[in-house]
C-alpha positions as a printed Julia matrix, in Angstrom:
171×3 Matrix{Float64}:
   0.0     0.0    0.0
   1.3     3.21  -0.95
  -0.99    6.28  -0.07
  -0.36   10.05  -0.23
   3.11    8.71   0.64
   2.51    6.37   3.52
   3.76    2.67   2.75
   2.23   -0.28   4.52
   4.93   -3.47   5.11
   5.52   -6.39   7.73
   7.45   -5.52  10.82
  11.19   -5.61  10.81
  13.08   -6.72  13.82
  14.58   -3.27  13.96
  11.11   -2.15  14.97
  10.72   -3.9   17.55
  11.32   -0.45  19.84
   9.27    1.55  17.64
   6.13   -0.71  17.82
   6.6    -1.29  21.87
   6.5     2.16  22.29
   4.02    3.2   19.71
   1.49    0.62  20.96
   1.75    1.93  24.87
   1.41    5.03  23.93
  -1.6     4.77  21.92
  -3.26    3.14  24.18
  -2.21    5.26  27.12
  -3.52    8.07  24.87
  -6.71    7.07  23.94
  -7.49    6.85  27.72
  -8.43    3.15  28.21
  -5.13    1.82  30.25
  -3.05    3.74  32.62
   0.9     4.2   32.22
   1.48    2.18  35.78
  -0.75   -0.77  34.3
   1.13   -3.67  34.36
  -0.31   -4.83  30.64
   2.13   -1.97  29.24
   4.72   -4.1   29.46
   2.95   -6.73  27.53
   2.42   -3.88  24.31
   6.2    -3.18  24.6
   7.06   -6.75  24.42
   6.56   -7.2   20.16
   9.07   -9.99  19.73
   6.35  -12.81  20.01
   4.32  -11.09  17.46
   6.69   -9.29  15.17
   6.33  -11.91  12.33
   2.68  -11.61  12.28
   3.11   -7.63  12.55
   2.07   -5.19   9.66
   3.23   -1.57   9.82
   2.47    1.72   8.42
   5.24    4.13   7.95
   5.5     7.89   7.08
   6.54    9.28   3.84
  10.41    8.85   4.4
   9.83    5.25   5.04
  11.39    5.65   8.63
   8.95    5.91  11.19
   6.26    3.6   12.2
   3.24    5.51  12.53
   0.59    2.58  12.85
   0.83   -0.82  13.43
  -1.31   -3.72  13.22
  -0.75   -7.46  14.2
  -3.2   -10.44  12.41
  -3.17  -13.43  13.96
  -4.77  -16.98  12.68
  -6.42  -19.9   15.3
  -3.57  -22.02  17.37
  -0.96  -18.47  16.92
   0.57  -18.77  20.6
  -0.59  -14.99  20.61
  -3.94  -15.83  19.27
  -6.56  -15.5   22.42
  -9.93  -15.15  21.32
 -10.32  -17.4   18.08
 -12.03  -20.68  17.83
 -10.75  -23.0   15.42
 -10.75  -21.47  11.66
 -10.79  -18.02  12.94
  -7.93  -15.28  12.65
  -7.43  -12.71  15.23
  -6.43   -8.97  15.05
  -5.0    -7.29  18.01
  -2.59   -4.22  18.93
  -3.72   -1.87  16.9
  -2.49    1.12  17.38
  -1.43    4.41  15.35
   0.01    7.52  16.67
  -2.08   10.13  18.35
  -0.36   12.76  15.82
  -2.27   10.39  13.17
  -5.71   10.23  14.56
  -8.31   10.51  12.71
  -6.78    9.83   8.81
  -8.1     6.35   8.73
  -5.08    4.47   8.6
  -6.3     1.85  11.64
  -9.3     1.41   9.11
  -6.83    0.93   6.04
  -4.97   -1.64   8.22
  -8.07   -3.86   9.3
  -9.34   -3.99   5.55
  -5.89   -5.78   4.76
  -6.4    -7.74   7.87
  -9.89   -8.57   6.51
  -8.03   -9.43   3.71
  -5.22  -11.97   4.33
  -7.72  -13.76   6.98
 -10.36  -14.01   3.8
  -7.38  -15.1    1.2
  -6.28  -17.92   4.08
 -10.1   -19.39   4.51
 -10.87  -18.09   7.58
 -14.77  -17.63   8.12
 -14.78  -15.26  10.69
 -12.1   -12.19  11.68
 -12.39  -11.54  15.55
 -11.15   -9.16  18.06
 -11.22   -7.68  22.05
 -11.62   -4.63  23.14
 -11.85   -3.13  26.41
 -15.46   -2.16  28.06
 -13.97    1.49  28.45
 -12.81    2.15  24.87
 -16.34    3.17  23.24
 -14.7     4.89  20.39
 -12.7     1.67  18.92
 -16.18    0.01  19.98
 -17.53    2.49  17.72
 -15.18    2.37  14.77
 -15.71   -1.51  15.28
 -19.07   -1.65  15.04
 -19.36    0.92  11.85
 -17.26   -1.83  10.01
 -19.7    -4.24  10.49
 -18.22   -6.33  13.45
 -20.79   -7.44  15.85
 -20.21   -7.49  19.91
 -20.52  -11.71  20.28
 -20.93  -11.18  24.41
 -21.46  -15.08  25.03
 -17.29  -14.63  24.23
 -16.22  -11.67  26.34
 -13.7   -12.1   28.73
 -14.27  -10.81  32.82
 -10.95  -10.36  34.65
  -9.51   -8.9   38.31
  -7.23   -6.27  37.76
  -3.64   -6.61  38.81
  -3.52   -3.51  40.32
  -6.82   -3.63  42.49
  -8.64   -7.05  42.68
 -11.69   -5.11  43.45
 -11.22   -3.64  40.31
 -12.9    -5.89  37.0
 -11.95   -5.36  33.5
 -14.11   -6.96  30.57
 -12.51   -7.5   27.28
 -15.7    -7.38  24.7
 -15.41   -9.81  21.6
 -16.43   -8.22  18.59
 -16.7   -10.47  15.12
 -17.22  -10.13  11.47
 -17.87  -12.84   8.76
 -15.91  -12.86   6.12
């Protein structure tokens, strides 16, 4: 994908950095996760998924501005599928980017290799206090499956709960 300049291409281990960072950040900055959560070290930690990684970069080629990573059933990253289905999850793309559609333009690739590799059904989670990727999830015609969300204690506070919603879309 080329695109007023912007080239989309898998992950290099040199980005490994880039994408860490770029991931907590977008998620500290859309407001759903806190910078002393302990699951920001789990969005920094991209070597386990850095084959399965696709990234957007800016019109020099050398920074990651978005990220995406696409994950098919039995993936040891893969947490949500059932057997056929692929998985997207870390999306992220920098705050300075909001709003251009590039976390669009990287699910409808998603959408794509899952489709080209058989899979029925493209799935993801999302967080119960992120109501504008719920949003965005829902206007591209994923539906919230809540018979497959996902209840959990936070870390931080076991009084605390988290839900992670499970949103799908046939493909």
């Amino acid at each position: 994908m080329t695109d007023e300049g912007l080239t989309l291409r898998p992950a290099r281990s040199a980005d490994a950095d880039i994408l860490g960072e770029l991931t907590a950040q977008a998620y500290i900055a859309g407001g759903h996760l806190s910078p002393d959560s302990p699951y920001v070290d789990v969005l920094r930690d991209v070597v386990p998924r850095l084959d399965e990684t696709l990234v957007i970069t800016d019109v020099h080629g050398d920074r990651v501005i978005a990220a995406i990573t696409a994950l098919p059933h039995g993936h040891v990253m893969a947490e949500a599928t059932e057997p056929g289905e692929w998985e997207f999850r870390y999306l992220a793309v920098d705050p300075d980017f909001w709003g251009r559609g590039l976390g669009q333009r990287l699910i409808a690739v998603v959408e794509g290799r899952a489709k080209a590799a058989g899979a029925p059904r493209l799935v993801l989670r999302v967080i119960h206090t992120n109501p504008r990727a719920q949003a965005l999830y829902e206007h591209l015609g994923y539906r919230h499956l809540p018979e497959r969300d996902f209840t959990f204690p936070s870390r931080l506070d076991p009084e605390v709960t988290f839900t992670l919603l499970l949103y799908a879309k046939d493909l």
